[in-house]
C-alpha positions in Angstrom: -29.2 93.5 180.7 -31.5 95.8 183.0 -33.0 98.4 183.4 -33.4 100.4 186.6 -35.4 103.4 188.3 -33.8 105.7 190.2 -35.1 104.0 193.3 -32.6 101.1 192.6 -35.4 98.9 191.1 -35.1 96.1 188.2 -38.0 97.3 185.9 -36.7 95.2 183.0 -34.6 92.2 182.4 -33.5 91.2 178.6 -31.3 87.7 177.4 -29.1 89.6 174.7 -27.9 87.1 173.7 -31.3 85.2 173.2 -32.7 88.6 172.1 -30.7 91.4 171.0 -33.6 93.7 170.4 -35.2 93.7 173.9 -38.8 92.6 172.8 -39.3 90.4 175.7 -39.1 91.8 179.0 -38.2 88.6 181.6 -38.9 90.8 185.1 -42.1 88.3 185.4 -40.3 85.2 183.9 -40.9 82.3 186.7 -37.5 80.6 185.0 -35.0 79.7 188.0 -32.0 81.4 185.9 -33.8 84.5 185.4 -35.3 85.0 188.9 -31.5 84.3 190.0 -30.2 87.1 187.9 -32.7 89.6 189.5 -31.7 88.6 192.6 -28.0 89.0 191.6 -28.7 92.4 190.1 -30.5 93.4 193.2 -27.8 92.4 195.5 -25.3 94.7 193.7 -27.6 98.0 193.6 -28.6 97.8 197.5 -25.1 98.2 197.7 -25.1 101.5 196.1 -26.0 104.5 197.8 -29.1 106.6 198.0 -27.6 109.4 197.3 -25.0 110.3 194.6 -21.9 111.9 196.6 -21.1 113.8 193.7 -24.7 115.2 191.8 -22.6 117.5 189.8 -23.7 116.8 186.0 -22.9 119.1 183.2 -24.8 118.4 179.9 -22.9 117.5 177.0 -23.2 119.2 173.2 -25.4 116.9 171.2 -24.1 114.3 168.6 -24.5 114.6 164.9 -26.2 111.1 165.6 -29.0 112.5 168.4 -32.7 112.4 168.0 -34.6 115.7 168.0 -37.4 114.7 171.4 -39.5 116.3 168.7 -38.8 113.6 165.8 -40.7 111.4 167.8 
């Protein structure tokens, strides 16, 4: 799994398998598998565009199941 900024950069990079809970973060991980999944990753969001074509967003109700960004 990754994560990634709105500037199409890999910020994190988790095994799920190896670690379901995303405790370690493998951006800076000098393992050949890992730094070929960035890479991989990367290739697929420079495809993307800057821009979304279609910004339009309408917010959804919340879930029974939301956090308040006040329970925090």
């Amino acid at each position: 799994k990754v994560w990634i900024t709105n500037k199409k950069q890999i910020t994190r990079l988790h095994d799920l398998i190896e670690n379901p809970w995303e405790h370690t973060n493998l951006i800076n991980s000098g393992e050949e598998a890992h730094k070929k999944a960035i890479k991989k990753f990367q290739q697929v969001l420079d495809t993307f565009p800057d821009r979304d074509a279609r910004p339009l967003y309408e917010p959804r109700a919340a879930n029974p199941w939301d956090k308040s960004l006040n329970s925090r």
